[in-house]
C-alpha positions, 0 to 999 in steps of 0.5 A: 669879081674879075672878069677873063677874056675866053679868047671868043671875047666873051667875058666870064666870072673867074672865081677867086682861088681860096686858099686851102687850109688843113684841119690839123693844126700839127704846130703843137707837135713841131719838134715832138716825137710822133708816130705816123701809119701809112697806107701799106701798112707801114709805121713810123716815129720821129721827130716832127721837123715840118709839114704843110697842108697835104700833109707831107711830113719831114720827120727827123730821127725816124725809126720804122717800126718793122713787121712780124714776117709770118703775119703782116698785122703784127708788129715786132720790137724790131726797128730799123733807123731811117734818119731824117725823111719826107713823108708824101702827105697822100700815103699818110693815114694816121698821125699821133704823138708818141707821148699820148693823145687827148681829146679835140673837139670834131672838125666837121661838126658845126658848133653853134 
């Protein structure tokens, strides 16, 4: 463990930084179509070009979903093209392909 100077010059541990990993592993969708939900409402679909850890999505090819003007919970066969875009991983709250879903197994239980 490495040891830092507080400047009174007292040394203190400093933890070693982990890397941060995601619990997504989106490379199986790379160059697929997608459809993601944001919060707001929002959705879209495309192709999945890039991500990172965060989430931050770049999409090319989107299309956006748009919505019923009279009820905001109801989509329309309406679509409006967006092209290539960058999706800010904070507002994403739902990610899937668009030519199905299977089963994973969950991340957050410890298999033993």
């Amino acid at each position: 463990m490495a040891h830092v100077r507080d400047g009174k010059g007292d040394r203190e541990p400093q933890q070693e930084k982990k890397k941060k990993e995601t619990i997504l592993d989106l490379s199986k969708y790379m160059d697929k179509n997608i459809r993601v939900k944001f919060s707001g409402g929002r959705e879209a679909g495309g192709l999945l070009k890039g991500f990172d850890p965060l989430l931050n999505l770049v999409l090319d090819d989107t299309v956006e979903f748009l919505r019923d003007p009279d009820d905001p919970y109801k989509l329309t066969q309406h679509t409006r093209p967006l092209g290539l875009v960058v999706c800010r991983g904070t507002s994403v709250v739902l990610i899937c392909p668009s030519d199905g879903m299977e089963a994973i197994q969950n991340p957050f239980i410890n298999q033993e």
